[in-house]
Backbone bond lengths (Angstrom), bond angles and torsions (degrees), N, CA, C in turn:
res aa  C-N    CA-C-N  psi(-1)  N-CA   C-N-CA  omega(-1)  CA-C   N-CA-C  phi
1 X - - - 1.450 - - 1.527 108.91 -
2 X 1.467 126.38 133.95 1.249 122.77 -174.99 1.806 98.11 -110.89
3 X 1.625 94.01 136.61 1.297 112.64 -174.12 1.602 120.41 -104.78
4 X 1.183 129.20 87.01 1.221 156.40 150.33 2.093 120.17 13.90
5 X 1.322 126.74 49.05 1.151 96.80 -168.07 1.097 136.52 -63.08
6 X 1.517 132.24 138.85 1.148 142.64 152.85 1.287 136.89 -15.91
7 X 1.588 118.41 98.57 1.082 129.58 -146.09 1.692 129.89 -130.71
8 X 1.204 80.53 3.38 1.594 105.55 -176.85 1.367 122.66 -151.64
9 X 1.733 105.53 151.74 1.492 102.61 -152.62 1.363 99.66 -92.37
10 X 1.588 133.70 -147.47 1.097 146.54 -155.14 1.519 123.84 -98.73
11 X 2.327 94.87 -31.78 1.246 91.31 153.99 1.054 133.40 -97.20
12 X 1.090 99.85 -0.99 1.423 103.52 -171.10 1.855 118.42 -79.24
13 X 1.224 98.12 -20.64 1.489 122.87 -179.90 1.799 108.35 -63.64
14 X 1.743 93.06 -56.20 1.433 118.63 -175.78 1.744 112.45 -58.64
15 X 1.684 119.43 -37.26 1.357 120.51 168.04 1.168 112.45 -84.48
16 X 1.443 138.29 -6.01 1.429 127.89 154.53 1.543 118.45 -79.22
17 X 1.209 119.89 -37.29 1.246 114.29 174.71 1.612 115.18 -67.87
18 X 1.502 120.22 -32.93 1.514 126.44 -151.40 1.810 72.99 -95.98
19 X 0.902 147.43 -53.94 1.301 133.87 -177.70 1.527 131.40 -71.58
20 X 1.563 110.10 -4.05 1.366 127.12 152.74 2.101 123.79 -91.62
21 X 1.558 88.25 -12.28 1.401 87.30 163.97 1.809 107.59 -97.69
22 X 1.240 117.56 -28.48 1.480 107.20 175.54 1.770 111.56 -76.79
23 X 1.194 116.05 -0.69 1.583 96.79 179.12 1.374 90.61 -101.40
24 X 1.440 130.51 -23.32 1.778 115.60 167.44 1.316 112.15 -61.50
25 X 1.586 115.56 -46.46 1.510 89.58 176.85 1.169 130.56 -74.81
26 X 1.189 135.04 -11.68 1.950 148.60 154.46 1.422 104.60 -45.15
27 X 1.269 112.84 -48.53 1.910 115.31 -176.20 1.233 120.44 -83.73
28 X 1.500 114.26 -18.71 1.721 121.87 171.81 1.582 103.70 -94.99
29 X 0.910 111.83 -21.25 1.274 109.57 -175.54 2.074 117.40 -78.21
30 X 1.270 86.89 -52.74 1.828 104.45 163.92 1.665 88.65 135.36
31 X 1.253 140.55 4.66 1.235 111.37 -163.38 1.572 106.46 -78.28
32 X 1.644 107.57 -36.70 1.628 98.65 177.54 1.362 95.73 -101.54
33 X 1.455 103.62 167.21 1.607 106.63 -168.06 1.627 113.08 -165.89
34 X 1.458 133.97 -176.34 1.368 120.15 -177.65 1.390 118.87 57.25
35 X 1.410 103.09 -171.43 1.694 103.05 166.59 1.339 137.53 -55.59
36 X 1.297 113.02 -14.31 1.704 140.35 -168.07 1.684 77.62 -86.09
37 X 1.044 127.07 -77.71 1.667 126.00 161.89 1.429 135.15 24.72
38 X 1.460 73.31 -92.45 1.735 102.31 -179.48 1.476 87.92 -81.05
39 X 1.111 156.21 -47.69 1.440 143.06 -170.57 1.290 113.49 -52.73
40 X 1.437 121.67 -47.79 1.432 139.41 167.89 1.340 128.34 -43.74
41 X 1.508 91.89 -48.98 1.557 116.44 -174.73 1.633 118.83 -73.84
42 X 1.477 106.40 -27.38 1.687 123.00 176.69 1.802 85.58 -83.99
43 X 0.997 141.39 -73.89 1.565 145.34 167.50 1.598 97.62 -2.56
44 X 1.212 100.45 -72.01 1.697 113.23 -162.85 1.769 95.54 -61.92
45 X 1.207 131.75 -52.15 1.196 140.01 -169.77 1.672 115.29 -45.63
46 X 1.702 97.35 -55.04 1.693 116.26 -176.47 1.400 99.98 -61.22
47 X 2.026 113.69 -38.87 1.442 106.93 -178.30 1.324 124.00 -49.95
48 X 1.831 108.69 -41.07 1.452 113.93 -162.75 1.559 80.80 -67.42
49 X 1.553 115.16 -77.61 1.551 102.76 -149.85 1.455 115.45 -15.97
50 X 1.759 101.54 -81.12 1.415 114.12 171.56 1.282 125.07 -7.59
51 X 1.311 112.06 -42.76 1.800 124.59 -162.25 1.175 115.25 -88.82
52 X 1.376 119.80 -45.85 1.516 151.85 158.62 1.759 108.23 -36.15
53 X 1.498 93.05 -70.94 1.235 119.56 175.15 1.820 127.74 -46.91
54 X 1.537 93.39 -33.99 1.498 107.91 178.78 1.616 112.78 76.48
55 X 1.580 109.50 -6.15 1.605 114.85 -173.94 1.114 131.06 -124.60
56 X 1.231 137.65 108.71 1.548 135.19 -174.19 1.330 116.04 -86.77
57 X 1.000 136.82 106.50 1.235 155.46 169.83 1.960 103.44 -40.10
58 X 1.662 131.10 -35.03 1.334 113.38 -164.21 1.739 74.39 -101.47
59 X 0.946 135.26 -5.75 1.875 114.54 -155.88 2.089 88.40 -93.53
60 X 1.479 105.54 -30.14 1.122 91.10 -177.10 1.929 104.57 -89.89
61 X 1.151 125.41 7.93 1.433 143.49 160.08 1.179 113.87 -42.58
62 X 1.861 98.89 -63.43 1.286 127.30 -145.93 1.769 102.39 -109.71
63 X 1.605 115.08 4.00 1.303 120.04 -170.94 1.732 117.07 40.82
64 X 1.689 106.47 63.89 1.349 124.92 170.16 1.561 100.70 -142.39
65 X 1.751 78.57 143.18 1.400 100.97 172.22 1.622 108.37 -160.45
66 X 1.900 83.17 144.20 1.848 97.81 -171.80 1.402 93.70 -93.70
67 X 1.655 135.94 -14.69 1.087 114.90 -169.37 1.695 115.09 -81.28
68 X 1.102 109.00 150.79 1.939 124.29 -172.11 0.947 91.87 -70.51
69 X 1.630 114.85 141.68 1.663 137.76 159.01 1.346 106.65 -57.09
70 X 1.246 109.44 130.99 1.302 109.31 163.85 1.428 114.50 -94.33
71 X 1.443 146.90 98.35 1.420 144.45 -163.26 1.523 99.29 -74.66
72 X 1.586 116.22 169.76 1.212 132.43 174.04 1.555 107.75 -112.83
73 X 1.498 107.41 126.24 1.699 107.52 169.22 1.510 100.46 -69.36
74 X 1.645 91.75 141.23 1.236 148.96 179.31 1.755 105.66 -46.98
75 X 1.251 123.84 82.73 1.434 109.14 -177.22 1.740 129.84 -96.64
């Protein structure tokens, strides 16, 4: 099983998820619709995982990360 590191910070987590719950409610609702839709709606989906998940698959691609260093005291 391959384990995913952690790659993103807290807000960044929080605007993928809060922006995967507003494109469900746009698509249940009727405002987005068609293929633009379902395109949106897989968008919103990868967000939750991602967000949920805490891990982006292109940031660790692209060697980025929003999540904060955690430093080590000084011994």
């Amino acid at each position: 099983m391959i384990f995913m590191k952690i790659n993103m910070g807290i807000p960044d987590r929080a605007v993928r998820v809060l922006a995967a719950i507003a494109i469900a409610v746009l698509f249940f609702t009727g405002t987005i619709s068609g293929t633009w839709g379902y395109v949106l709606l897989g968008v919103g989906f990868i967000f939750l995982l991602t967000g949920i998940a805490g891990s982006c698959p292109l940031y660790s691609l692209f060697g980025f990360s929003t999540c904060p260093v955690k430093k080590n005291p000084v011994k």
